[in-house]
N, C-alpha and C positions, 0 to 999 in steps of 0.2 A: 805464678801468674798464668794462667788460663788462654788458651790461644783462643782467638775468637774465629768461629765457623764460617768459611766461605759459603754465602748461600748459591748456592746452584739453579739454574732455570729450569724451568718446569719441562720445557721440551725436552732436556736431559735425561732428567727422572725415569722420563715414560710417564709421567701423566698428563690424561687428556683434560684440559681445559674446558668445561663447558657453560651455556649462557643461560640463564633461567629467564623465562620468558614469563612476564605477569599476567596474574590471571585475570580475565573479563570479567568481571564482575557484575555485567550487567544480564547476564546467561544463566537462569535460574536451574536450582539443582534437579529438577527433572528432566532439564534440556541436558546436561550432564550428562545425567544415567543412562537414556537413552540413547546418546552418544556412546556410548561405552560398553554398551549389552553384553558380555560376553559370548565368544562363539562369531566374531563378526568383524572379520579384518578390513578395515577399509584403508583405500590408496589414498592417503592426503594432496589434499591439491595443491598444485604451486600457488607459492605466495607471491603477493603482489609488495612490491611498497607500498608504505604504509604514508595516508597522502599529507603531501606539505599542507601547514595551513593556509597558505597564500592560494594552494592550488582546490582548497575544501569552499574558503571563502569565496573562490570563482565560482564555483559549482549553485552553492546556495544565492548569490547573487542570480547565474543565470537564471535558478530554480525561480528566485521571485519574481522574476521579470517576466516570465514567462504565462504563471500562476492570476498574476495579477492585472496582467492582460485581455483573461480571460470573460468572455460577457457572461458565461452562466459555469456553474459549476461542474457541468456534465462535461463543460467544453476543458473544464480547469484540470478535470478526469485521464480527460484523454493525454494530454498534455505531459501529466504525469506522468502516466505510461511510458510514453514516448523518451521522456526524460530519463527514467530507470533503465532502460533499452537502449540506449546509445549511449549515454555520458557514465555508467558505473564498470567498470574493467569488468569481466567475463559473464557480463548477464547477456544468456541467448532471449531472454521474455521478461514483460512486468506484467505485473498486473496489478493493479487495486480496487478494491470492492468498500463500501460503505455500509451501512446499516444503520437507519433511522427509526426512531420509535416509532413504531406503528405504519412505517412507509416499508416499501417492497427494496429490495437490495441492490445498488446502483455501483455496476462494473465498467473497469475497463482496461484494455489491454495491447501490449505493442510489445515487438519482435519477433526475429525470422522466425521463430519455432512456433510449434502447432498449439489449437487454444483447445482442445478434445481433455485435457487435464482441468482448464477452468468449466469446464461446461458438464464435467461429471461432477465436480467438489461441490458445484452451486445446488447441482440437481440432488444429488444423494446429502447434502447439507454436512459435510465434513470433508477436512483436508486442511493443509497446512494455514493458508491464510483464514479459513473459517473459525480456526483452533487459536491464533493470534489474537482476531478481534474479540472474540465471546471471551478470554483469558486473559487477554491484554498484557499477554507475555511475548517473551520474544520467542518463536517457534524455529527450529533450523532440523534440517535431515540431509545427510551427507548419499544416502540410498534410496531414492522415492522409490525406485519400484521394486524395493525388497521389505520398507518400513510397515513395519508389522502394525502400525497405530491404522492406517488406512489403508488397507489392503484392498480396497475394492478401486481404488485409485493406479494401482500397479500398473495395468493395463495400457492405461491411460499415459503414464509417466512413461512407457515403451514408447508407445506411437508416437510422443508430441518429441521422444530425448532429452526430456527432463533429470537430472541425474541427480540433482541436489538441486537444494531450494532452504533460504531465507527469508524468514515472512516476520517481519516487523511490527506491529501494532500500531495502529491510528485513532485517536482521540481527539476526534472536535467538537469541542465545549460546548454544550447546548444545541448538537446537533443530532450527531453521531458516531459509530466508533466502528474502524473497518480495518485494513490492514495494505501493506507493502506487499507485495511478492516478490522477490526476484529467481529467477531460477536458473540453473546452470546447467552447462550441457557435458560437466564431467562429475563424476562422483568424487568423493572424497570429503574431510572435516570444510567445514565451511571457513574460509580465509578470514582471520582475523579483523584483516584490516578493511576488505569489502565488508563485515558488520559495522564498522565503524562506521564508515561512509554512509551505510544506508540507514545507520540511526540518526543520523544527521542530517539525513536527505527527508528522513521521515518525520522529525522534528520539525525542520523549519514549516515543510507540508502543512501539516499537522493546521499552525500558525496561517498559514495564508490563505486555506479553506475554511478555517473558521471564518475568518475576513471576507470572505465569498458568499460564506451560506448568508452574512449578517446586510450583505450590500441587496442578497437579491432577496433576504424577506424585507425589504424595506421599498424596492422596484415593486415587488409581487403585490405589496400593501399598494400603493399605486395604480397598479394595474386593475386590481379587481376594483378598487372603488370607482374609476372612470367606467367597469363594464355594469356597476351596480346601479350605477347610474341611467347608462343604458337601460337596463331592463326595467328600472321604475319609469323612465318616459316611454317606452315600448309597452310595457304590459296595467301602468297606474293603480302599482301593487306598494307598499311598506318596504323601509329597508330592510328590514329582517327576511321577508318572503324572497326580495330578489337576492340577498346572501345566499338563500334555501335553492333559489330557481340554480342559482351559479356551481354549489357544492352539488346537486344532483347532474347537470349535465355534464361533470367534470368527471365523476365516476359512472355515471353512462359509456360516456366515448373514453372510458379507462386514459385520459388525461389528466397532468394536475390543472389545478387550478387556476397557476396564472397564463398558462397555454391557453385554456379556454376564454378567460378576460379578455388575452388579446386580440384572438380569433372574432371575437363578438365586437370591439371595440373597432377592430377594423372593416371590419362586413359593414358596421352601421356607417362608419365615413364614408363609403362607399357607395353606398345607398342614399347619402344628402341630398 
């Protein structure tokens, strides 16, 4: 009869026990490789815990509440920022940018750190949120001012302390598509679990700004029909002509459109 083998614990042995950690799979293989370049040691940054869902679901509540308080979208903009800036563990800046078909690019930005990084990406039309939205990928760099994809931005990632950065992709439905920023003020692999947070932060976004752009073309619809109004008792022209009078002075004085409705709308109460 065969004696049966005492198993021994692994600490005995000498061997080390180790934990595999699963992979993101929402981080597409070219954010990978470039993670990984050879020739390019980077210090990984400390990890944060990885956040409860009680503590996710606070975040996204206060995110709607906030979002949806908002009167116009540029205000729902800012807000965001602000949001990305204070409530995500080691973001020194946010930023978010949009891009609308055939409309001009609508920024905005909050935290202690300097905005000389958002104001060269916009102006030379590349850089990490730029590359998120047009791709609609998720973009992350552990070295902004050593990454060789935007090297003209380096400078820039000096002066403002920009050390890494997570730019997330933004898609609102029938509107437009722009991007998260977050940036950080130490180098290293971007933390796990702040990607998580901030696609979920970008998701819900995502959701509440659609909800925004759809409240204020429906106010805007409103607005300009009282100024078109206006302008057929003011000038006793066709509705199509005062449409016409309204879209030309609206790109005259480089305003949109419902800006100038109300401007007109209120001048004329004014003048009763």
């Amino acid at each position: 009869m065969s004696v049966p083998q005492r198993r021994v614990p692994a600490a005995q042995r000498g061997v080390r026990l180790t934990r595999r950690t699963p992979v993101d799979s929402t981080i597409t293989p070219d954010a990978v490789r470039r993670a990984t370049r050879p020739g390019r040691v980077k210090r990984p940054a400390p990890a944060t815990a990885a956040p409860h869902p009680v503590e996710l679901a606070g975040l996204l509540h206060e995110l709607t509440v906030q979002l949806l308080g908002a009167d116009r979208l540029t205000q729902a903009l800012d807000r965001l920022a602000a949001f990305g800036a204070s409530a995500l563990p080691g973001v020194a800046r946010c930023s978010v940018a949009l891009i609308g078909e055939g409309g001009p690019l609508i920024s905005a930005a909050a935290g202690r750190a300097g905005e000389t990084f958002d104001q060269v990406q916009y102006a030379e039309s590349t850089g990490p949120g730029l590359e998120a939205a047009r791709t609609r990928s998720l973009v992350t760099s552990g070295d902004l001012a050593g990454d060789e994809r935007w090297p003209v931005l380096a400078a820039a990632a000096r002066a403002d302390g920009h050390r890494a950065v997570v730019a997330v992709p933004l898609d609102v439905r029938r509107s437009s598509v722009g991007a998260l920023s977050l940036y950080l003020d130490r180098s290293g692999d971007v933390d796990p679990n702040l990607l998580l947070t901030a696609m979920a932060v970008a998701g819900q976004a995502e959701v509440l700004l659609g909800e925004l752009h759809r409240r204020e073309a429906l106010t805007e619809g409103a607005e300009v029909d009282r100024a078109v109004g206006v302008i057929i008792a003011q000038r006793g022209c066709g509705v199509q002509e005062a449409y016409a009078v309204l879209q030309e002075s609206a790109q005259r004085l480089g305003l949109d459109r419902r800006t100038v409705a109300e401007r007109l709308v209120a001048a004329a109460a004014r003048n009763a």
